[in-house]
C-alpha positions in Angstrom: 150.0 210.1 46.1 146.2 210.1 46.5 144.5 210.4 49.8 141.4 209.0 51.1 140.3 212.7 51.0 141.4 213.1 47.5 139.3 210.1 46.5 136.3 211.2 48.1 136.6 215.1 46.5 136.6 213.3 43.2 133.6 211.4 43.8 131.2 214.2 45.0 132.2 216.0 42.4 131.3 213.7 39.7 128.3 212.1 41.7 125.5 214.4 42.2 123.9 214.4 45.7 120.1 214.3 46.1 118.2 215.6 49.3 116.8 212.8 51.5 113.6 214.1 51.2 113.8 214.1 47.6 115.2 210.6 47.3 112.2 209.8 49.8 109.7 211.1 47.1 111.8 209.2 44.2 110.9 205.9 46.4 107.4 206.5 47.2 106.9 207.1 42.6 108.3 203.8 42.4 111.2 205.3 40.1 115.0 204.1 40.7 116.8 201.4 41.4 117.7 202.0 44.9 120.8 200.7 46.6 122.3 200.1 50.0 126.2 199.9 49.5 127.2 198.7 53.4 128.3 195.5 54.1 125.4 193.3 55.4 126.4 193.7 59.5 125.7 196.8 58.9 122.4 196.2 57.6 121.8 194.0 59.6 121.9 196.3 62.9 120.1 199.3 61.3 117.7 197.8 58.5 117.8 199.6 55.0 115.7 201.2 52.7 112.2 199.4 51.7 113.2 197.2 48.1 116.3 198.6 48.3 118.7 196.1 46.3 121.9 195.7 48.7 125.1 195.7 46.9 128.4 196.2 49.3 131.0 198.4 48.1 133.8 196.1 47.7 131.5 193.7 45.2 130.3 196.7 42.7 132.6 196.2 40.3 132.1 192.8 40.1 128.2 192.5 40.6 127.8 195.8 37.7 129.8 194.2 34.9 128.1 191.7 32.9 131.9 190.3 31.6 132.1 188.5 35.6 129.1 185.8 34.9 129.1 184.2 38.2 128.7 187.1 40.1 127.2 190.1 37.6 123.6 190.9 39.3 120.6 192.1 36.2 119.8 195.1 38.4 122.9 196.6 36.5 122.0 195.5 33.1 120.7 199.3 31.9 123.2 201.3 32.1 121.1 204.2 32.0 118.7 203.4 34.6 118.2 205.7 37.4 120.3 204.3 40.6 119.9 205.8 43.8 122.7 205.1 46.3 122.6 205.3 50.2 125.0 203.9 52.9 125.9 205.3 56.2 127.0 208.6 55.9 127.0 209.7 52.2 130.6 208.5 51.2 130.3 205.2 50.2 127.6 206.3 48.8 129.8 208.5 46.6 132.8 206.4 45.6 130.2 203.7 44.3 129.0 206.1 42.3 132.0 207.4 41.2 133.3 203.7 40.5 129.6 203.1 38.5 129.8 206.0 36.5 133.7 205.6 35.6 131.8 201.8 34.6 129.5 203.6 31.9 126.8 204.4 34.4 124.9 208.0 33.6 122.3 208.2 36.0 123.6 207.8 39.3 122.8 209.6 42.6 124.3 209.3 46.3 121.1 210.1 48.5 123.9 210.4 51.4 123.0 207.9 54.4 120.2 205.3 56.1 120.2 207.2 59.3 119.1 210.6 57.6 116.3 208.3 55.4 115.3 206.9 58.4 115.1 209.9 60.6 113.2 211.7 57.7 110.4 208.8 57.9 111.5 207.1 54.8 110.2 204.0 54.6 112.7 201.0 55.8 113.0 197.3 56.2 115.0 194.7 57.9 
């Protein structure tokens, strides 16, 4: 039987991780699809990253595949675009990528978590 710790080994290592101050540079090029994976209390209380797209957890397999018409969102219609994932802490962050790539996703990046991009000066909104 698989543990949560299991799931989350898997996941960073098949979702590479990206400094924040790298994925602050990324943002400020304009390059990436950026997205917050926590639910929306959460961004709510802490604000997110500026234009970032926010996408919970629990809805990206639904919201990525194109097959689920009333909810699929466009932002997932390349499959090779650049997608930068951020969420609290850094694992969400990598078990939606894990999930995206095991979707057909091949260019996707956990930039760990909103307090780090914050605390680095990244730029945020509400």
């Amino acid at each position: 039987m698989k543990t949560a710790k299991d799931y989350l080994e898997a996941a960073n290592a098949d979702v590479p991780k990206m400094s924040t101050e790298d994925a602050i540079a990324v943002q400020a090029k304009g390059e990436g699809v950026f997205v917050d994976v926590r639910d929306t209390a959460a961004i709510t209380a802490s604000g997110t990253i500026a234009g970032a797209q926010r996408v919970p957890r629990g809805m990206i397999e639904f919201r990525a595949d194109p097959a689920v018409e009333a909810l699929f969102d466009p932002i997932f219609a390349d499959k090779s675009a650049a997608f930068y994932l951020v969420c609290g802490a850094g694992g969400q962050a990598a078990l939606t990528g894990k999930t995206m790539k095991d979707m057909g996703f091949s260019n996707v990046t956990n930039i760990g978590g909103f307090p780090a991009w914050k605390d680095a000066g990244g730029p945020t909104e509400a």
